[in-house]
VODRENRO-123149 format. One record per residue (C-alpha): residue in one letter; x negated, y negated, z negated. Coordinates in steps of 0.02 Angstrom, whole numbers, plus 32768, in hexadecimal, padded with zeros to 4 digits. Each point is the difference from the previous one (the first is absolute). Layout:
N
AXYZ ...
END
This chain:
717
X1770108DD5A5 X8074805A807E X7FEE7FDA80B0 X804F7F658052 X8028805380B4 X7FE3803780A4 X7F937F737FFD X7F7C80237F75 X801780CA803B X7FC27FC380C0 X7F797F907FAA X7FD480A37F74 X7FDD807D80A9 X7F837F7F803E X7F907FE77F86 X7FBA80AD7FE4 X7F4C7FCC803F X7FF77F9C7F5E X8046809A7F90 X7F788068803C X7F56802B7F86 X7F6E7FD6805B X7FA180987FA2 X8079809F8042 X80627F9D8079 X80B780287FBB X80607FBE7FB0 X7FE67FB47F55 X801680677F69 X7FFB7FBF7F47 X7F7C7F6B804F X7F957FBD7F95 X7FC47F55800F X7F347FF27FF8 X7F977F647FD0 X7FF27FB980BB X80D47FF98002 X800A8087807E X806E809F7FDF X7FCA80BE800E X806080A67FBE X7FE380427F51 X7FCA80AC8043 X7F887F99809F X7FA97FA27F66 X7FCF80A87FAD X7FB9805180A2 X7FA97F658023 X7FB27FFB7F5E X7FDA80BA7FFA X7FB77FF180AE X7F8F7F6F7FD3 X7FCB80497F67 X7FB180AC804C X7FB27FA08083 X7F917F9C7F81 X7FD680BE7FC8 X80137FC47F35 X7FA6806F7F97 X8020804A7F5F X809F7FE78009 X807B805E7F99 X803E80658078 X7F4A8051801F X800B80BE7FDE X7F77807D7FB7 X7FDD801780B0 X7FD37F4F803D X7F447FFE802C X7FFD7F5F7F9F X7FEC800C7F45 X80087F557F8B X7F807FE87F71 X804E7FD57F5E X7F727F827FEB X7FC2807A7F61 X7F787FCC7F7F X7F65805F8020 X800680857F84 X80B4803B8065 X7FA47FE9809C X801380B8802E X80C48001800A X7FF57FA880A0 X7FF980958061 X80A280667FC5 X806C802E807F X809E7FAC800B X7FE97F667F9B X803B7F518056 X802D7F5D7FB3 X80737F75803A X7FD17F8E809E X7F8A7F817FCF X805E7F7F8075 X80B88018800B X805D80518095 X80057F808085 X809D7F727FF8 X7FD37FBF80A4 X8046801880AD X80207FA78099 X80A77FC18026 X804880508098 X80547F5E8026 X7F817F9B7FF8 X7F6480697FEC X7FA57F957F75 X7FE6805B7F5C X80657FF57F79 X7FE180247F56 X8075802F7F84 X7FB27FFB7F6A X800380797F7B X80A2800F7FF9 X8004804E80A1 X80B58021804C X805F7FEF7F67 X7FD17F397FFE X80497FDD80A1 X80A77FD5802E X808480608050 X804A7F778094 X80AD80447FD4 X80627F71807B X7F9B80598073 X804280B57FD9 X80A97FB57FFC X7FEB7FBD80BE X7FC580BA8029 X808E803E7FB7 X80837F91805D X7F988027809C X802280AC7FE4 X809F7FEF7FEB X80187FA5809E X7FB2809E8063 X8043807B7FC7 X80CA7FAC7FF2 X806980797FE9 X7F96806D7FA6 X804D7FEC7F3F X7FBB7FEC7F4D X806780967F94 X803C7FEB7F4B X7F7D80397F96 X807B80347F71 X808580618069 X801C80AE7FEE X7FE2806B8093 X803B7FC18091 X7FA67F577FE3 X807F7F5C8027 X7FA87F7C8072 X7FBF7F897F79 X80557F3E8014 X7F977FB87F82 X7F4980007FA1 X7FDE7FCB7F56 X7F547FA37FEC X7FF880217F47 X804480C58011 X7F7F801A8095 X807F80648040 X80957FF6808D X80C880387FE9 X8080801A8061 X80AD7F947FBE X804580787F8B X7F4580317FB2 X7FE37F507FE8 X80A37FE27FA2 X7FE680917F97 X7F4D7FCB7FC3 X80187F428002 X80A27FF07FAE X80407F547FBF X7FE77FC07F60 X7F50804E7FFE X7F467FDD8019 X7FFF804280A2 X80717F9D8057 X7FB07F7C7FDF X7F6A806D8079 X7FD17F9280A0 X803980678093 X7FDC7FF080B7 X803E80438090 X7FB780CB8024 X7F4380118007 X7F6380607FE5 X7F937F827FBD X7FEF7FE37F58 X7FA07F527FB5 X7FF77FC77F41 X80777F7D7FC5 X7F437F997FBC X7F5D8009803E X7F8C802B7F7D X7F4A7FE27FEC X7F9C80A3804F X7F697FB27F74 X80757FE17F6C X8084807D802B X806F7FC67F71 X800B7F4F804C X80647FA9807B X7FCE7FB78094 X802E7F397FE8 X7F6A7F988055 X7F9E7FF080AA X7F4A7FF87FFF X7FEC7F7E80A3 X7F3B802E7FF3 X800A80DF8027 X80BE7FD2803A X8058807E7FB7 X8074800B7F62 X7FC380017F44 X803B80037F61 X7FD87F9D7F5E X7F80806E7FCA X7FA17FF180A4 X800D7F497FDE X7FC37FFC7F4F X7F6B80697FFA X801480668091 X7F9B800E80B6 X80697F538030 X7FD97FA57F5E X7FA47F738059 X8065800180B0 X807F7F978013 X80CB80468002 X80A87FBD8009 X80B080417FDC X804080878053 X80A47F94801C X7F7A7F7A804F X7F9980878077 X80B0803F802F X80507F67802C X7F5D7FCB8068 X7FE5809D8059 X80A98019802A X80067F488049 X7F5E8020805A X803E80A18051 X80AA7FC3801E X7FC67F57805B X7F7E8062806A X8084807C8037 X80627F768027 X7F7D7FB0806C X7FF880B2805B X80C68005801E X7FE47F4D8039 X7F7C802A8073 X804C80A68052 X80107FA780B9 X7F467FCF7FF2 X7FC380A17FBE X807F805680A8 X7F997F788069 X7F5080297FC1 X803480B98019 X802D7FE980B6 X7F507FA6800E X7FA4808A7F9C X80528074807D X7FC37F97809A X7F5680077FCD X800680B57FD9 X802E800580C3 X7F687F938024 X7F87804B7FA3 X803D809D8046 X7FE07FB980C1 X7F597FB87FC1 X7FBC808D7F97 X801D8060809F X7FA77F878072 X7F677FF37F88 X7FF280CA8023 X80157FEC80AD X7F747F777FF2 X7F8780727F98 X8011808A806E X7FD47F96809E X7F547FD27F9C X7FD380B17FD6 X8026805880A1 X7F917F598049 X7F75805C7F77 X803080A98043 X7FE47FCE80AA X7F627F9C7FDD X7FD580B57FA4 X802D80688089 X7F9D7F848080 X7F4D80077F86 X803380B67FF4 X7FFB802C80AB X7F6A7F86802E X7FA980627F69 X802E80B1804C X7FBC7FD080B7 X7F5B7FDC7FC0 X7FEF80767FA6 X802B808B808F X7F967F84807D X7F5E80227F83 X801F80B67FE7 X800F803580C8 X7F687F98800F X7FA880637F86 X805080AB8045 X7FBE7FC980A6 X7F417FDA7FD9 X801A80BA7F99 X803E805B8085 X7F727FB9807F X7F7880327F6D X805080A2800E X7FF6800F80BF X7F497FC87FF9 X7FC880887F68 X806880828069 X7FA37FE28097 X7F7F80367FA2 X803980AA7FD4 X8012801780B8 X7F517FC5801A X7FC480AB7FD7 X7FDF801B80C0 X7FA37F697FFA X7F9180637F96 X7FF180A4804A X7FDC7FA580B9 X7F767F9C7FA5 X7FAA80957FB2 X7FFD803880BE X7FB07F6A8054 X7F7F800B7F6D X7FD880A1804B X7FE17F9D80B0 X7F3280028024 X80027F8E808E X7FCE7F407FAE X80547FC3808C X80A580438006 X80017FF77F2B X7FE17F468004 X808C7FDC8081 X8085807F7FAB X7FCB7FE57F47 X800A7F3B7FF7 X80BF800D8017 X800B808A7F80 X7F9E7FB47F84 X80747F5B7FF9 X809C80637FE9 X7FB0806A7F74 X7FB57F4E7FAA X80BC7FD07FF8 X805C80967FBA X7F5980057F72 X80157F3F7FBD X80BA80387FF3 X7FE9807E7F86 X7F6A7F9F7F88 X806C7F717FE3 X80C380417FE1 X80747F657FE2 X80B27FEB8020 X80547FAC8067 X806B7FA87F90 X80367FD97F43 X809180757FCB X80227F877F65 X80A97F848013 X7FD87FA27F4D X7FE97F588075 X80B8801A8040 X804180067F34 X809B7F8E7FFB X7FDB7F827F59 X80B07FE67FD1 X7FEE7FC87F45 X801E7F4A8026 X8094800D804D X802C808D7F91 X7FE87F757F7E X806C7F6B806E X809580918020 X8004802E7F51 X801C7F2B7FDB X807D7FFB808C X80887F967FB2 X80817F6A803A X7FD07F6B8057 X7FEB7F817F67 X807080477F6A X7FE17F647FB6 X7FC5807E7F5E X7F3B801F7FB9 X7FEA80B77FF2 X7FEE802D7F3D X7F6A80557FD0 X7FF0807E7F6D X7F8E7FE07F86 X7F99808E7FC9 X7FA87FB47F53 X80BF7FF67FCB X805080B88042 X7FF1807A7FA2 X803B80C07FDC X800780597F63 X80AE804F7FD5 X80547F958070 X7FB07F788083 X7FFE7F588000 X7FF97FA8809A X7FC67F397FEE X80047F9880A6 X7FD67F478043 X80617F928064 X7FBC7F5D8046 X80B37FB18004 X804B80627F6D X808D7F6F7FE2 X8053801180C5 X800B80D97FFC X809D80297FBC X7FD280B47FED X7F788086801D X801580AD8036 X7F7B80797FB7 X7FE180B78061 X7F9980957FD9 X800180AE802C X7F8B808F7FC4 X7F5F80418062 X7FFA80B28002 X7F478034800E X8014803080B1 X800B7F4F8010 X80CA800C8033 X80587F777FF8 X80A380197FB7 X808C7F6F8019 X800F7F7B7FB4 X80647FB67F41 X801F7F61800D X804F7F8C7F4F X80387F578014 X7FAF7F8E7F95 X80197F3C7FC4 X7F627FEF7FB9 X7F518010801C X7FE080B57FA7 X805E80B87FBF X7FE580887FA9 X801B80AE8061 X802E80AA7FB1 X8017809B8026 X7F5A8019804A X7FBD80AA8013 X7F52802E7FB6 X7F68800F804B X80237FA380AE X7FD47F85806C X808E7F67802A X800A7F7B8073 X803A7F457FC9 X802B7F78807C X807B7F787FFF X80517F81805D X80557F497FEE X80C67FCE8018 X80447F598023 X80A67FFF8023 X80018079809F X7F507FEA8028 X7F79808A7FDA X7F557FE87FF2 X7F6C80838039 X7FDF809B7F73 X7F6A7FC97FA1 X7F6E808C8002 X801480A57FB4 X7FB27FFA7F4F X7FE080E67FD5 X801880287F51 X7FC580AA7FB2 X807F803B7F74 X7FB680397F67 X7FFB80D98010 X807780077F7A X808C7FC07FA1 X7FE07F777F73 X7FDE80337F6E X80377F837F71 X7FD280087F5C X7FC97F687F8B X7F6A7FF47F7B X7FFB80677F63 X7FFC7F867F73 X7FF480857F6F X7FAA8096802D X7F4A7FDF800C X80157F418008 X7F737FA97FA5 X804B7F4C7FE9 X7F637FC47FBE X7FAE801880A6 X80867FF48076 X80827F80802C X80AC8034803C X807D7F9F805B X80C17FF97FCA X802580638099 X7F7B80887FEF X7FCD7FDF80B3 X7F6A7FA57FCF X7F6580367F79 X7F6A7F957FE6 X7F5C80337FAD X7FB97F777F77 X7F3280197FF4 X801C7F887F5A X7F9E80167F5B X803780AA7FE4 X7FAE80278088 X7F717FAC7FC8 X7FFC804B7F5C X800280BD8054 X7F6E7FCF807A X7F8B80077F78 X801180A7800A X7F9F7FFA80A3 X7F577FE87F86 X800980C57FC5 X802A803F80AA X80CC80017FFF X80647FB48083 X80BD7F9D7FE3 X807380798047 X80837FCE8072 X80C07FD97FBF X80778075806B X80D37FDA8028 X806D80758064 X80BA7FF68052 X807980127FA1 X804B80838084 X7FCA80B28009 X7FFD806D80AF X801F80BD7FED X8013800F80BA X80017FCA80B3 X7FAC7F6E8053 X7FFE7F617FB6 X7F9F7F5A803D X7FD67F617F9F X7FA87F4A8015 X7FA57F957F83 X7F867F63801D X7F5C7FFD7FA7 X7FDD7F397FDE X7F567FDB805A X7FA07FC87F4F X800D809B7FCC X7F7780467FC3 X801A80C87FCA X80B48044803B X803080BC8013 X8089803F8052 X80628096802E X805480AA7FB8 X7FE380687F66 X807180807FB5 X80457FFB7F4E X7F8B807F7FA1 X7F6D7FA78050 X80557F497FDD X801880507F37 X7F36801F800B X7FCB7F5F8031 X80937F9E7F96 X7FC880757F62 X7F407FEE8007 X7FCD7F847F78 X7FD77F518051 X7F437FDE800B X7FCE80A17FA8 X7F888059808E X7FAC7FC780B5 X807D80158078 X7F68801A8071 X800780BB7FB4 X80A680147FEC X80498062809C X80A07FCF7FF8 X7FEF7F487FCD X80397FB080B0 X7F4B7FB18014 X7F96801E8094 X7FB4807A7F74 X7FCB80848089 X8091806E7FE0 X80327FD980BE X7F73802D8048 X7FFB80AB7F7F X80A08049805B X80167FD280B3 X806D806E8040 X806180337F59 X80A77FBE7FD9 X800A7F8B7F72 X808C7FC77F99 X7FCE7F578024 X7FCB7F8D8080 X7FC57F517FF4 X7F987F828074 X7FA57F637FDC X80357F4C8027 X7F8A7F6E7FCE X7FAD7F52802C X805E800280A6 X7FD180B28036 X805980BC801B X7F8980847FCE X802380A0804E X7FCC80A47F97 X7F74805F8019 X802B80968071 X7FBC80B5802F X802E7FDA80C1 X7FDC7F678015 X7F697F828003 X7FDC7FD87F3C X7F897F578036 X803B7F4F7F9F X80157FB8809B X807F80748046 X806180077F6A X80207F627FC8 X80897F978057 X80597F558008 X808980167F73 X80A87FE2807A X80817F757FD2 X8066809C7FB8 X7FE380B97FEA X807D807E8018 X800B80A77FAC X803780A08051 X803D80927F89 X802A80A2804A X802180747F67 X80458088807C X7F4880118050 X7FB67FD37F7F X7FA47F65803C X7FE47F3E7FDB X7FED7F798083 X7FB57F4C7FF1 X80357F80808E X7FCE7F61803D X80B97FAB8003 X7FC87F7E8076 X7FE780798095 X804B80907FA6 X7F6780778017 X7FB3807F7FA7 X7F547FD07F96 X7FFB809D7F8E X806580B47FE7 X7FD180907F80 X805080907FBD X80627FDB7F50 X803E80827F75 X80C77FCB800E X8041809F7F8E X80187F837F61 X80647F648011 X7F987F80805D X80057F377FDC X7FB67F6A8053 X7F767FCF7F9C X7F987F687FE5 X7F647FDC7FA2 X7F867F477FE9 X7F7A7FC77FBE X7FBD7F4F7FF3 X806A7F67805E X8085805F805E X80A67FEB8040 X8075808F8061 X80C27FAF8045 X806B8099803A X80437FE480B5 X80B27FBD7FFE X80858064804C X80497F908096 X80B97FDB7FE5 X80837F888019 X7FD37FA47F6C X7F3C8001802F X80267FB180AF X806D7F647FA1 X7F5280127F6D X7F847FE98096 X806C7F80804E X800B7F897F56 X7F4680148002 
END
């Protein structure tokens, strides 16, 4: 195990880009080995984890404090229904923390099971390689004896079995012959540390002795037997090692072999470096020659532009100016007057006639002047407007001559944002791009552009966090092949929802009437029966009493801040309700005898029983709207017109929920264009929960949260 040389020391110092974790960028320390073969640090795999975890925003988890605004029911019978609201009390995650992560090396997930870290291997030939490497560096620095008395000797050897390194005289003392110890496997002085067997990280008692050729990695007997690998198929680990090592050692053979071909290809690669240098230039030169031609052809219609429009105006200034002249001429004319008033005063016909026929003509002239007042010209330039949008349009296309690539387009039905986005594309020749690059950038509501993100991509969608709330972003992407780039597509605007996702799942204890409703294994799903039970109550209907509507709530409480939420209503549905309610008035409704009174007189029975219309402006401890046979109806209002028509609505694809606890107010949104359809005031000083209610057919899906694992879902589908 001790090092053979100059040689292997040379080839130790020139492998450190392979030593390197691809997570934190040093070297590796205690590596672990995950499912996809590729190495990471211990400490990297927790912060990756930890990292990944908080950005799903889990809640409920167990380390929620009294303060968390998010409080989770204990799913309690009815009668216990008003212990939901007691400050401080949490339960354990529904779904357990998160086990997923990308691999830095290779960025597809991983997932490591429940085990979590402690079932993955630690790749401890690669911590010995680290080690020498180390070594190697630092030369002269030494390992000390770890059992000398102050001053510490230089150590000459490590004991495996010990963990420990001496210096000659220490390791006589504490390995002396004729014991145990001496029989201790020693190796020349190190740091690193590896067991003497590899045991099982699932059946820690058990040694590692087979190789599962399916998940490639090592197993033991138990894994075998009745284990994850029970129906894979394994071989020795004598076999696996024999195979690999023959594998490895004939392709680094073939490398050795092929050194004066790989120093050829080099000198080759480096050639074309130099020529794509000398053409990437030329290709500038060339695309600068084409736009200064469109600057000049700019310049050229610019100027032409400009000298007509100057030619127009000093025409117009001109036929002004001589309007002016004429009207000032007759200011001056005021002699005209006064000598006119004097040859009026003339007796003589004769000498009247001959002086007054002049006089009159010039008078005649400077009167039809003043009765009809028109300029000269039009002092409007809208005729001299430059339309630019179509070439606006052909500029903002401007691309290479024939890339040879179709121009993806985005397709909207597909995209969508809730707490992340999801951006789905097209591609008429999918099969010859060998990669996509997706941008986006926010819009503030100045309408500034800020730059642009761009993410490489292989396929034809992603998922994109870390999106802030409330805003407006811009998608576009474009095609690679090989070193070709297609056009961007055109921008697809997506409205983020105006706060962060809320998850919670359905409550299938606390108010759940199972003979009514149908729930789902996951809780994201409730259906409403109308079967005979139904049947049976409607007879009621004979004496005047209605069947009363079968409520479910999150199981997730909010105490504060702002919170927002999806959920589809399916399109049969007949009678849905949907929206907020507080925990006293959820114990009210949950309490009230089933059937027992009209809930057209009871105030607080969640039917359009007039109690909306009663207080208008008040703040209620509730708030719920109507959903049914394909329509949204909005509540009646105090400010707003009350007629049928302007208040019912076509029920969007999915409705959003807006809870603002700090204000005090309650938001319902249509998700497809993320607007507004209704807003009221809402009593948030008990803890609030998403709540639900049908009657008849019915069917309500909770919206998803977009993931990692909910691209690969919609994918499979």
């Amino acid at each position: 195990m001790e090092g053979d040389g100059s040689d292997s020391l040379v080839t130790i110092k020139n492998i450190e880009r392979e030593l390197i974790c691809p997570a934190c960028k040093e070297l590796f320390t205690h590596p672990l080995i995950l499912p996809c073969q590729h190495s990471i640090c211990h400490k990297c795999v927790k912060e990756l984890l930890l990292t990944h975890d908080d950005s799903f925003n889990d809640v409920g988890s167990d380390n929620s404090n009294q303060s968390s605004p998010r409080l989770r029911l204990p799913s309690p019978s009815m009668d216990k229904i008003d212990r939901i609201s007691r400050p401080g009390w949490k339960r354990g995650s529904l779904t357990p923390r998160t086990t997923t992560f990308p691999c830095p090396g290779c960025e597809h997930d991983v997932d490591l099971g429940e085990r979590g870290i402690s079932g993955l291997f630690r790749n401890f030939t690669l911590e010995t390689i680290v080690e020498r490497y180390r070594q190697a560096a630092r030369a002269a620095t030494a390992i000390m004896c770890d059992l000398c008395k102050p001053p510490p000797q230089e150590s000459t050897k490590s004991c495996m079995d010990c963990s420990a390194s001496y210096c000659n005289e220490c390791f006589k003392i504490y390995h002396p012959w004729g014991t145990v110890k001496a029989q201790h496997e020693y190796v020349g002085p190190t740091t690193n540390f590896r067991p003497k067997i590899l045991m099982c990280p699932e059946h820690e008692t058990e040694r590692i002795n087979m190789y599962c050729e399916l998940c490639r990695r090592p197993v033991c007997h138990l894994c075998k037997l009745g284990g994850n690998h029970s129906n894979h198929r394994v071989t020795t680990m004598s076999s696996a090692y024999k195979t690999l090592k023959e594998k490895l050692s004939k392709d680094i053979d073939y490398l050795i072999g092929k050194e004066s071909q790989v120093k050829s290809q080099i000198s080759e690669l480096n050639l074309l470096m130099k020529e794509t240098e000398c053409n990437g230039e030329r290709a500038k030169e060339e695309a600068i020659t084409h736009f200064e031609k469109l600057f000049e052809i700019l310049e050229e219609r610019k100027s032409s532009v400009l000298k007509a429009i100057d030619a127009s105006k000093k025409l117009r200034l001109d036929k002004f100016q001589t309007q002016v002249e004429e009207y000032q001429g007759l200011l001056e004319n005021n002699g005209l007057v006064g000598y006119a008033q004097e040859v009026l005063k003339e007796t003589d016909q004769s000498c009247f006639v001959q002086t007054a026929k002049q006089l009159h003509l010039r008078i005649q002239k400077a009167t039809e002047s003043l009765k009809s007042f028109r300029p000269a010209a039009q002092t409007s330039f809208e005729d001299y407007v430059v339309n630019t949008s179509k070439q606006t349009e052909l500029l903002g296309e401007l691309s290479f001559f024939s890339s040879g690539i179709d121009v993806p387009e985005i397709n909207e039905e597909q995209s969508k944002v809730y707490n992340n986005a999801l951006i789905n594309w097209n591609h008429p020749e999918k099969d010859k791009a060998d990669s996509y690059v997706l941008e986006y950038r926010k819009i503030n509501r100045d309408e500034e552009m800020l730059s642009w993100n761009e993410i490489e991509v292989c396929g034809t969608s992603k998922v994109i966090s870390d999106l802030e709330s409330n805003c407006n972003y811009a998608f576009r992407v474009r095609a690679y092949k090989g070193s070709i780039c297609s056009p961007c597509s055109r921008e697809l605007i997506l409205h983020t929802p105006p706060a962060p996702v809320f998850s919670f799942l359905f409550d299938e204890k606390c108010g759940y009437n199972n003979e009514h409703l149908l729930l789902n294994l996951k809780r994201d799903r409730v259906e409403s029966r109308a079967g005979f039970n139904l049947l049976l109550a409607a007879e009621r209907i004979q004496v005047g009493y209605y069947t009363s509507l079968d409520y479910i709530i999150g199981d997730v409480g909010i105490t504060k801040g702002k919170h927002f939420w999806a959920f589809r209503v399916e399109p049969y549905s007949y009678l849905v309700k949907a929206g907020v309610a507080s925990s006293d008035k959820l114990q009210e409704w949950l309490r009230s005898p089933r059937d027992a009174v009209s809930p057209r007189y009871e105030q607080d029975s969640g039917h359009d029983s007039g109690s909306e219309d009663a207080c208008f402006d008040s703040s209620q401890p509730f708030t719920l709207v109507t959903i049914g046979m394909k329509k949204f109806f909005i509540p009646k209002s105090a400010t707003s017109a009350n007629e049928p028509e302007n208040r019912v609505l076509p029920m969007p694809t999915s409705i959003g929920v807006f809870l603002d606890c700090d204000k005090g107010r309650v938001a319902f949104f249509d998700m497809d264009h993320m607007k507004c359809l209704y807003e009221r005031q809402v009593d948030c000083s008990h803890t609030m929960y998403p709540a639900f209610a049908l009657m008849g057919s019915g069917g309500i899906q909770l919206e998803e949260p977009i993931s990692a694992k909910y691209l690969e879902y919609q994918e499979h589908m």
